[in-house]
C-alpha positions in Angstrom: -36.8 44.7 -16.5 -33.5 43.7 -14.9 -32.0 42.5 -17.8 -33.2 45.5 -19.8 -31.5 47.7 -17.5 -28.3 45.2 -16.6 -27.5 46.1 -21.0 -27.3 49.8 -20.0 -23.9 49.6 -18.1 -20.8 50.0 -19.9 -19.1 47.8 -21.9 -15.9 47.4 -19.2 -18.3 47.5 -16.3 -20.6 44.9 -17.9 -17.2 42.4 -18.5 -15.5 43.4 -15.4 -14.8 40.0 -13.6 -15.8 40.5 -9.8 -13.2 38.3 -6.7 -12.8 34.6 -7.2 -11.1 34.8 -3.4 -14.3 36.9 -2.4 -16.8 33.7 -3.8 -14.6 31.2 -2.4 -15.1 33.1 1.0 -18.4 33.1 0.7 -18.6 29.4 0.7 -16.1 29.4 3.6 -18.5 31.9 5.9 -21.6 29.6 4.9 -19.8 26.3 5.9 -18.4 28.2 9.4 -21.8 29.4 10.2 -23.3 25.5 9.9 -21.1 24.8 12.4 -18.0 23.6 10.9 -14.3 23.6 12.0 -13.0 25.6 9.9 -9.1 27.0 9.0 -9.3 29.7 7.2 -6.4 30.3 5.4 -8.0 31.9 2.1 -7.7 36.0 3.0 -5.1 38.1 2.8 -6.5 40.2 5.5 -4.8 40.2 10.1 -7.1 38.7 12.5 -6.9 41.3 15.4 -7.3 38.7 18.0 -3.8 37.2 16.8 -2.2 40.3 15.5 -3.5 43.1 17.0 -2.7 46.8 16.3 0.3 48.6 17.2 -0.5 50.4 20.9 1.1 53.5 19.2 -0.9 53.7 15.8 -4.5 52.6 18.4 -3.9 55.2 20.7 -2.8 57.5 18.4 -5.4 57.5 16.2 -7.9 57.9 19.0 -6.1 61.1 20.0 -5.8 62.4 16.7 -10.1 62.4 16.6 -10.6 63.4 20.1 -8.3 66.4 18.9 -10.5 67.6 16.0 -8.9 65.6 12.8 -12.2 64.3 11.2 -12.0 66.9 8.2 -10.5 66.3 4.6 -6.9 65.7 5.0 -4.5 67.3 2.2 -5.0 65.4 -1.5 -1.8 64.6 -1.4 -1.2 63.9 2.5 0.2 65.5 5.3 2.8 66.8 5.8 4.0 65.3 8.8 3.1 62.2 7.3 4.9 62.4 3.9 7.8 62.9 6.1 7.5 60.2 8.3 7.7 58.4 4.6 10.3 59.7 3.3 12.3 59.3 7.1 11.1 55.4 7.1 12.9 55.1 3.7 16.0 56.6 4.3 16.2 54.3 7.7 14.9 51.2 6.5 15.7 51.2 2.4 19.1 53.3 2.8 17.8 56.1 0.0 16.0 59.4 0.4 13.0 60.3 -1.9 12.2 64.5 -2.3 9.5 65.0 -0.8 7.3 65.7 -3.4 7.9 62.4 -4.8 5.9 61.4 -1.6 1.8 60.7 -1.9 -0.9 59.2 0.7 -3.6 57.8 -0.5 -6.3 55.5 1.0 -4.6 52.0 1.1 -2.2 50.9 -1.3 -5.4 49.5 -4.0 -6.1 53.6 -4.9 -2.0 53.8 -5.6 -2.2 50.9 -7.8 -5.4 51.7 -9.6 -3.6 55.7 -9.9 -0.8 54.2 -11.4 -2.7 52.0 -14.1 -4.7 55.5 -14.9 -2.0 57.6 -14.8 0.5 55.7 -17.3 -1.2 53.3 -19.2 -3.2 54.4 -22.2 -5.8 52.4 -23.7 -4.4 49.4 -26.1 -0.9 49.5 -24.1 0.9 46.9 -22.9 1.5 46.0 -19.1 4.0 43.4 -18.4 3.7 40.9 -15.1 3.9 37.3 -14.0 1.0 35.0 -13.6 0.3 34.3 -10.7 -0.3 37.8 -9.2 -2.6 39.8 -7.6 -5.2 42.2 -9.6 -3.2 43.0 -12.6 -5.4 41.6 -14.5 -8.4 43.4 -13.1 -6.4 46.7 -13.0 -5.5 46.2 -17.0 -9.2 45.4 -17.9 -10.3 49.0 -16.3 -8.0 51.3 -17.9 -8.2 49.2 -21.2 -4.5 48.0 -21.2 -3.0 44.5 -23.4 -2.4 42.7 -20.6 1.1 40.6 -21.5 0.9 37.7 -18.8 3.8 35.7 -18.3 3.0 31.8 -16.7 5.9 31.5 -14.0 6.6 28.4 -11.9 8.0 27.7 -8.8 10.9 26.7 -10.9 12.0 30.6 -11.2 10.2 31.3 -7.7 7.3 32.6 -9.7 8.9 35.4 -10.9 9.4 36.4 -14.2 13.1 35.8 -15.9 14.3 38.9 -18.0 14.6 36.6 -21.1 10.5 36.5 -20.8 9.8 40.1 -20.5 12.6 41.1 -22.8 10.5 40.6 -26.1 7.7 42.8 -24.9 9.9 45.8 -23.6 10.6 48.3 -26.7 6.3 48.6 -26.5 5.0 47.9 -23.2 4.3 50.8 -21.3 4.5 49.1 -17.6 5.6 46.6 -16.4 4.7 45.3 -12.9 6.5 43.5 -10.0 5.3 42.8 -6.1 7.6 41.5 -3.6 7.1 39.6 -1.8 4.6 38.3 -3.8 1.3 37.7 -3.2 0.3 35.0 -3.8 3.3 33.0 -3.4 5.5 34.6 -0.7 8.1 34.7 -2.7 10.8 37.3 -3.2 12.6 38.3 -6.1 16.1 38.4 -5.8 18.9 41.1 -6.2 20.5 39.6 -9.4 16.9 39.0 -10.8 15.9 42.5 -10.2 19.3 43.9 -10.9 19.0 42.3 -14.4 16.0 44.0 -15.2 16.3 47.4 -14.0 19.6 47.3 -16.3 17.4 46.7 -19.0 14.7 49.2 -18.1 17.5 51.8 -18.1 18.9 51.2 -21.3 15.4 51.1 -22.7 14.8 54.2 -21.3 17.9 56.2 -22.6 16.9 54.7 -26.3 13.6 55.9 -25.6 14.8 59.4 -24.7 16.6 59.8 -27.5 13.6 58.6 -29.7 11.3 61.4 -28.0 9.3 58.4 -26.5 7.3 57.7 -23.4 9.4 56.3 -20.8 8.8 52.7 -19.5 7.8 52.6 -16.4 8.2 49.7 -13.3 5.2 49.2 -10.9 7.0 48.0 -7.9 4.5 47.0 -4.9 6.1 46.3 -2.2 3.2 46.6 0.7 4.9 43.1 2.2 8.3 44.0 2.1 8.9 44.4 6.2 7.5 40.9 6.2 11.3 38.6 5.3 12.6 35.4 7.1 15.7 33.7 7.8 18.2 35.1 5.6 15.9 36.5 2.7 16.6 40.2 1.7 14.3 42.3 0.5 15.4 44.1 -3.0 14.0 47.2 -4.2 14.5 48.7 -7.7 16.2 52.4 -6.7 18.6 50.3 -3.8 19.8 48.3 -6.4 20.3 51.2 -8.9 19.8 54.3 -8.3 19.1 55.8 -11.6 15.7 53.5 -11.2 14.2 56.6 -9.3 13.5 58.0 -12.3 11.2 55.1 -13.8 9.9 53.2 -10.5 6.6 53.8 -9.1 6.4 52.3 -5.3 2.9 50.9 -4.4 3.4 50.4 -0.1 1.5 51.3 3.0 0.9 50.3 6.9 -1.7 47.6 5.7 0.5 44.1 5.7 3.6 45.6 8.1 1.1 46.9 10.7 -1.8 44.4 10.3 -3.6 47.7 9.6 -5.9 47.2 6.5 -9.0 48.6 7.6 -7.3 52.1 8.6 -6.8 52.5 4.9 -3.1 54.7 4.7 -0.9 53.6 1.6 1.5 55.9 0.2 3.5 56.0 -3.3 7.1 57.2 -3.9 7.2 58.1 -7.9 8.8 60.7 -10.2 7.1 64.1 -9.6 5.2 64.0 -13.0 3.3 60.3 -11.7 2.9 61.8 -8.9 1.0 64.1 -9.7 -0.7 62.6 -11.7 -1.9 60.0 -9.8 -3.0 62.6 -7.0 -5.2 64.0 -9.9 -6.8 60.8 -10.4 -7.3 60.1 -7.1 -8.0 63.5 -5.8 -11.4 63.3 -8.5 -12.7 60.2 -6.5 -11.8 61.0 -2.8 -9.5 58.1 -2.3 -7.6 59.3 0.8 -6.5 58.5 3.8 -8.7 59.7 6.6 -6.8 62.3 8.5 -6.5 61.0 11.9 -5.3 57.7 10.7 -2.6 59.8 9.0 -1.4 61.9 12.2 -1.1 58.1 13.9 0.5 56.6 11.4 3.2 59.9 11.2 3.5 59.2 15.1 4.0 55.8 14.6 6.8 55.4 11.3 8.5 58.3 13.5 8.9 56.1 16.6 11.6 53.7 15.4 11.4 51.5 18.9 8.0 51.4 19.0 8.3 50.3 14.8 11.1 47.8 15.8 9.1 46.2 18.6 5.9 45.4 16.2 7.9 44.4 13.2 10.1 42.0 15.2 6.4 40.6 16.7 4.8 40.3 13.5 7.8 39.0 11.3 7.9 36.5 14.3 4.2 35.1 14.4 3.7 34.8 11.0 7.3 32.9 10.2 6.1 30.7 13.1 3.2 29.7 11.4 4.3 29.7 8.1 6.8 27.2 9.4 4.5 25.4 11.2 2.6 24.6 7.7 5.5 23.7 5.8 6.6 21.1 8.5 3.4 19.2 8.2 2.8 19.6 4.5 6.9 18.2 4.1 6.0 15.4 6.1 3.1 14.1 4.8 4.9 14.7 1.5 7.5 12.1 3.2 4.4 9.9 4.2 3.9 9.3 -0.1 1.2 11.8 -0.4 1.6 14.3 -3.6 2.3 17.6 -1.8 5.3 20.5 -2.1 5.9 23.7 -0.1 8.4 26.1 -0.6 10.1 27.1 1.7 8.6 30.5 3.5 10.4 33.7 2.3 8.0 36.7 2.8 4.4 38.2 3.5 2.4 36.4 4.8 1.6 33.5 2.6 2.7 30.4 1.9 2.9 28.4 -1.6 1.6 24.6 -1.2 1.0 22.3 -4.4 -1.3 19.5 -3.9 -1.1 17.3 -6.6 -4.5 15.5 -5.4 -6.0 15.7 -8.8 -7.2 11.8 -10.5 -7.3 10.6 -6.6 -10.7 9.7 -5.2 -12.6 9.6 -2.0 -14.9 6.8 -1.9 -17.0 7.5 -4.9 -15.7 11.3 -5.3 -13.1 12.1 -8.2 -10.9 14.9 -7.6 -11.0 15.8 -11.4 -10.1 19.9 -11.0 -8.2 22.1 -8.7 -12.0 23.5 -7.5 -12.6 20.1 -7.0 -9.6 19.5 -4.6 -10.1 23.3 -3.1 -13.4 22.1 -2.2 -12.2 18.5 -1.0 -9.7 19.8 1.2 -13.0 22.5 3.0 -15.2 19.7 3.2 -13.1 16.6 4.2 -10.7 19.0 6.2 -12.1 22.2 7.2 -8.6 23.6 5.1 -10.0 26.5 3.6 -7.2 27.5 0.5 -7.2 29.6 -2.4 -6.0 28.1 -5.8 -3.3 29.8 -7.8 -5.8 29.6 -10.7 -8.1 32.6 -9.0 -4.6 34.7 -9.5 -4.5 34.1 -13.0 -2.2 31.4 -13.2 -4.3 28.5 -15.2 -0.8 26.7 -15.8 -0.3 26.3 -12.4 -3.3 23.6 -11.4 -2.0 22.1 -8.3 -0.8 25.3 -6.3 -2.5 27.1 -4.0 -1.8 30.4 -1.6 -2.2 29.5 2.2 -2.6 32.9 4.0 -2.0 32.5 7.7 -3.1 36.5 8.9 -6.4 35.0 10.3 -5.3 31.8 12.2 -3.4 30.4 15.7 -0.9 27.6 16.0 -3.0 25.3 17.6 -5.9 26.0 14.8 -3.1 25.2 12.3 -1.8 21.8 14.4 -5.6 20.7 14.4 -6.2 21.4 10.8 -3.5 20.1 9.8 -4.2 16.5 12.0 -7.4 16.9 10.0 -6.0 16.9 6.5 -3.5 13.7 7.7 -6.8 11.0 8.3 -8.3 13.0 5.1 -5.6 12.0 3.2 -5.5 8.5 4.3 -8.6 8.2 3.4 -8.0 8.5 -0.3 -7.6 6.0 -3.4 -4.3 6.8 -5.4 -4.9 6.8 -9.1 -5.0 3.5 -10.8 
């Protein structure tokens, strides 16, 4: 009967690929709960004992309930909110969006699924990098070509221009996040530069053709989140003309360590923005209310904004650090293993180049098998580049360090050394 009833879903739902970081967490909570030391650097996600909420956005989103704001908020926001936004970019990004250009939504996954709906028609093309995060999902629900371009850390798995540049005159988006998850990597000006150029021109030819503009997804949820001397570069900062053709995908999720209170906002020409809040607006995806008063509050008090960023920036560079420290020494020890440098977010790229080694009778043959290797022999829970679409890239894999203390890294990390010595190199 199951299976009778499983063949009446649809076609997309029916091939809709669920989370390979959600089954690789699975295995992670199962292993925890049988009593296992445990890292867990695999989600993307703050844990509150390590970076708690701002006092400003706690507080005031208690007030903002006790006051009465439980009911449906505006579709599109409000106001005081889409303010706050468009006040946060002119202070922080050095450009003023109209304020109609301004939309709340529910987290920054509605904006990105509103975008993919709102621009992309079935059988178009959507340009990004492999890795990344959800494209491809995104592409397989509104029926989009997905165009996925294998990038290395080589080019700080980013896309060069000369790779996109064939699939431009069709594609109908194409799609950027910086910093990237799941590399923490971030683009740079020149690189961006380069391509909004070429959007432009493609555009103006486009106008003058009567076509549909192409359009750049820029998400940019992680973009407080930059160390040392790592800029972050946004398409209208580095040409202004881009306002016309950029559709920003951010929100207080990553720069607040505030994912479960669900406020994500877009900045978009007027037309996409209304479109999205159409899309949206037909399946409830907004923020709740109170979490929006709070968040106004909160994006409106710049010292109490300064004080968190500087407190987040700082524990998550510290332990970002802290892994590339011991994975460059043991990679001075003769062990196979690379980190780059940290740049942004929250995540850090690692390769371990463990496959063909062996422990005892066990053959690390596949990046599962070494993920797995380095759970069991370790208790280093990591997430391989592979689950973000990037099959090229075998030996790399995302550490995420939004769930995890110093000392829990030092000990895991002690861990992984007598794992490693344990191993047989390759004959």
């Amino acid at each position: 009967m199951s299976e009778w009833l499983a063949s009446g879903v649809s076609n997309m739902a029916a091939t809709l690929q669920g989370s390979s970081i959600l089954a690789i967490a699975a295995q992670v909570r199962a292993l925890a709960a049988s009593g296992k030391q445990i890292c867990n650097l695999t989600i993307g996600d703050f844990d509150p004992k390590h970076y708690p909420l701002p006092e400003r956005l706690l507080e005031g989103t208690y007030s903002a309930l006790k006051a009465g704001h439980s009911n449906y908020p505006p579709a599109n926001g409000i106001l005081e909110l889409r303010q706050a936004v468009q006040r946060f970019c002119t202070q922080r990004l050095g450009w003023t969006p109209p304020l109609d250009h301004v939309l709340i939504a529910g987290g920054a996954r509605p904006v990105l699924y509103g975008c993919y709906r709102a621009i992309v028609n079935p059988g178009e093309k959507v340009v990004y990098g492999t890795p990344s995060w959800n494209n491809n999902h995104y592409a397989h629900l509104v029926g989009a070509v997905p165009v996925e371009i294998p990038v290395t850390a080589q080019d700080n798995f980013f896309p060069r221009l000369d790779q996109i540049e064939p699939h431009i005159a069709d594609a109908a988006m194409i799609v950027i996040n910086s910093p990237l998850n799941p590399s923490g990597t971030c683009i740079d000006t020149a690189t961006l530069h380069g391509l909004c150029e070429r959007i432009v021109a493609e555009n103006h030819r486009r106008a003058a053709e009567g076509r549909r503009p192409l359009f750049l997804c820029y998400d940019q949820i992680y973009w407080t989140l930059t160390f040392g001397e790592v800029a972050h570069a946004d398409p209208v900062g580095v040409m202004p003309e881009m306002a016309d053709y950029t559709i920003y995908v951010d929100g207080i999720s990553k720069c607040f360590a505030a994912t479960g209170l669900r406020v994500g906002w877009t900045i978009a020409p007027k037309p996409v923005c209304d479109a999205i809040n159409r899309v949206l607006g037909h399946v409830g995806a907004w923020a709740p209310k109170a979490e929006q008063v709070a968040t106004a509050q909160l994006l409106n008090d710049d010292e109490a904004v300064d004080e968190y960023l500087a407190f987040i920036r700082g524990a998550a560079e510290a332990r970002l650090q802290l892994i590339h420290t011991r994975i460059t020494d043991l990679a001075a020890k003769g062990y196979p293993l690379t980190a780059l440098v940290p740049q942004g977010a929250i995540y850090l790229s690692a390769e371990f180049a463990l496959r063909g080694w062996c422990d005892g009778s066990l053959v690390l043959a596949s990046s599962g098998d070494v993920r797995s290797w380095l759970l069991e022999a370790a208790g280093l829970a990591v997430v391989p580049f592979d689950a973000f679409g990037a099959q090229h890239a075998t030996d790399w894999y995302r550490l995420s360090v939004g769930a995890c203390g110093m000392a829990e890294l030092q000990a895991a990390f002690d861990r992984l050394e007598a794992a490693l010595a344990r191993l047989q190199r390759p004959k």
